[in-house]
N, C-alpha and C positions, 0 to 999 in steps of 0.2 A: 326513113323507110328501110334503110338497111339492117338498122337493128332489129326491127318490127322482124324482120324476112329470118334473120340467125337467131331471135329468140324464140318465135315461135314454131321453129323448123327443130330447135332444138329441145323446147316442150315437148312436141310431139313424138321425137325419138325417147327421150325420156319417160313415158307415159305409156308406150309400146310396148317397153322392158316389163309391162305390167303381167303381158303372158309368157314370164319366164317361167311363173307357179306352173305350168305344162309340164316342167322337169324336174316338180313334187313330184310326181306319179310315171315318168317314163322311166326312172332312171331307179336303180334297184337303192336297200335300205344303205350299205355301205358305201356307193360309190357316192350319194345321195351326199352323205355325211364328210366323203374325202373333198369333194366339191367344193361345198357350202365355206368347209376348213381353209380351203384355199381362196374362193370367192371373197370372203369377211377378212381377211388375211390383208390379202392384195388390196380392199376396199379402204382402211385401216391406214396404210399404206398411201394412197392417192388423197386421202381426205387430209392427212397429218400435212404431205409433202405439199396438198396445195393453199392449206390453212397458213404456212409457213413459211412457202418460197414465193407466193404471189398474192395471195389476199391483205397479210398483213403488211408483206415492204410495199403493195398498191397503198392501203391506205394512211402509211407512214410518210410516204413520196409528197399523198396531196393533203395533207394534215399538221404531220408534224408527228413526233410520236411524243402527244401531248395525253392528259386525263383521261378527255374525252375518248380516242380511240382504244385506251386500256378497258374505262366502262362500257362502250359499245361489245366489246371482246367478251367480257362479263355478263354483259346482258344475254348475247346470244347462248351463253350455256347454260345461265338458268333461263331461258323460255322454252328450249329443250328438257330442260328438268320439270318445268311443271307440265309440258306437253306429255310427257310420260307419268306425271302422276296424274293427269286426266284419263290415259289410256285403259291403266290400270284400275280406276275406279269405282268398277262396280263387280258385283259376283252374282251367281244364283246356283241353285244346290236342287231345281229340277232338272232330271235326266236330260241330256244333250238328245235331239230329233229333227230330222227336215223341219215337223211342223214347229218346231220350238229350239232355234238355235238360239245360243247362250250368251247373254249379254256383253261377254265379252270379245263377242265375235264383231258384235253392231260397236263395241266401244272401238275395234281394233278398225274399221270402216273409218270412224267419226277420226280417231285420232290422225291415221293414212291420209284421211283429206285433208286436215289442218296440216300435217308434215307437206304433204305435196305442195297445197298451198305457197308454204313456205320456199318450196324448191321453187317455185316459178317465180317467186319475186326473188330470189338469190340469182336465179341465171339473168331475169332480166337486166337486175342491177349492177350483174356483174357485164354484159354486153354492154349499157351505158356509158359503162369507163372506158373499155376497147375489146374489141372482139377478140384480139388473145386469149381476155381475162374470161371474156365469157364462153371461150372453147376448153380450159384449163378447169375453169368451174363446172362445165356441163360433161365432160369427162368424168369429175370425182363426183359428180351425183350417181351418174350413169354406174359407177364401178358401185356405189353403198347401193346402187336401189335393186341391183340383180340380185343380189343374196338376201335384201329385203322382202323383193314380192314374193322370192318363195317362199320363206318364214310365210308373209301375211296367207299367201293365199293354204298354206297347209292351215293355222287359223283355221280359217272361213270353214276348209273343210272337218276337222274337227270340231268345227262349233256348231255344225250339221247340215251346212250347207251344200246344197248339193254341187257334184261337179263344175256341171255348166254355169249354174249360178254366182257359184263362189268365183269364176273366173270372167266373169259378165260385170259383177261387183267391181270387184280388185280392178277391172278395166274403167268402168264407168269414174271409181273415184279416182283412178290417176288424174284423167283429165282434169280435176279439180286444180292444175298445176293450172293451167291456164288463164284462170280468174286473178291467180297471185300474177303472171305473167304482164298481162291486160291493164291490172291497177296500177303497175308500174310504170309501164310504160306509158301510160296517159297520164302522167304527174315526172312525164321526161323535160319539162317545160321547167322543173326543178330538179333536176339533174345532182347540181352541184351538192345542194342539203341532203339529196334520196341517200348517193352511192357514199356520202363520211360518213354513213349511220350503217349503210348496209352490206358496204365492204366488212369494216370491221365484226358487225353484226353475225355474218357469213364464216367467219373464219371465229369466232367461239361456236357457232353452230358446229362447225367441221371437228373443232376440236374433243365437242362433247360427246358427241356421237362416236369418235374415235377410241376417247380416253374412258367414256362410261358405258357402254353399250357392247364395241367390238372390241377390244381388246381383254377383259375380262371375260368375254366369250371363252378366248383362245387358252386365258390361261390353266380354261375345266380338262383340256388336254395333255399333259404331264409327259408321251411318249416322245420318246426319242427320234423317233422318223414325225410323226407330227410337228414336233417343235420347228424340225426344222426345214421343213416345207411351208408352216407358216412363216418363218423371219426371211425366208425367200423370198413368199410371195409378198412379204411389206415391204422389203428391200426393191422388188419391182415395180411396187407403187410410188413409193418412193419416190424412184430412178426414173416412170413415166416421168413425174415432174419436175425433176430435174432438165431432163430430155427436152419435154415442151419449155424451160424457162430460157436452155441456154439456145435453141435451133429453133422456135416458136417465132 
């Protein structure tokens, strides 16, 4: 029951962050952009240090660091690779409108729910092993999903979604975390088989997201004062996980 109570308490924090898209539109074009820089940065940061220092020595401790935990490691970055070539798979070349948002606005929906998905069976499976694992792992969501929802939810709204919709959406399929949440945890009766596949699993998901997605963000930045508020803000991600491994 206990894990029940820290996974899906920690879903639902995670799934909240859906209306950070609010601070698309509050916050002016450049601060918007020094934000995001620093947000994906420090996200970058938390994802690496906890892919690192606690996903992989977990599932090294109760495995071995045998084949299998290098292929699960593997597996998790290409299901993220083809998650993303789903995302991107469709186009249309009639004008963007309320009445007619752009397909890749519905693929950027479809795809958000399969990722969220995902995130709900990561944190569950990461609570299974021990609630550490699963405060360290619901942290490095939480840190990629802020600078996430905004990305999706500016999406939504350039693909002509109106305001409140686009943020009524973006909130509806967060929740979608909870079904990955749910499946896991009714198959805790096999615990031992779920978390060797999904620890490791978790920690090439962290990794790809890191190494393919945010880090090559950072590098379209070139200035001097950017660069180095980014390796700050990874360096404090980092160092969260640090923090949480050695005092945790």
């Amino acid at each position: 029951m206990t894990v029940w109570i820290y996974t899906l308490a920690s879903v639902l924090v995670v799934s909240l962050i859906s209306i950070a898209g609010i601070l698309t539109v509050s916050l002016k074009e450049n601060a918007l952009k020094d934000t995001l820089l620093f947000l994906v940065s420090f996200s970058a940061g938390a994802l690496l240090g906890d892919a690192f220092l606690h996903l992989l020595p977990e599932a090294i401790a109760r495995s071995g660091f045998t084949t299998y935990v290098s292929l699960y490691v593997l597996l998790g970055i290409l299901l993220f690779f083809v998650l993303e070539k789903m995302i991107c798979w469709r186009h249309c070349h009639i004008p963007t409108s309320e009445d007619h948002p752009h397909p890749f606005a519905y693929m950027s929906l479809v795809g958000d729910g399969l990722h969220n998905i995902i995130d709900g069976m990561i944190i569950a499976g990461s609570y299974l092993v021990s609630v550490p694992l699963g405060i360290t792992t619901t942290i490095a969501v939480l840190a990629h999903e802020i600078p996430q929802e905004m990305g999706d939810f500016g999406i939504l709204v350039y693909g002509g979604f109106s305001f409140s919709r686009a943020l009524l959406l973006n909130f509806l399929v967060a929740l979608t975390a909870f079904l990955g949440a749910v499946f896991v945890l009714l198959l805790s009766s096999k615990a031992q088989a779920l978390t060797s596949v999904l620890v490791p699993l978790t920690a090439g998901n962290f990794i790809y997201i890191a190494g393919s997605d945010l880090i090559p963000e950072l590098k379209k930045h070139v200035e001097l004062s950017h660069s180095a508020v980014q390796l700050l803000a990874l360096v404090l991600g980092i160092a969260l996980m640090v923090g949480l491994k050695l005092f945790g």
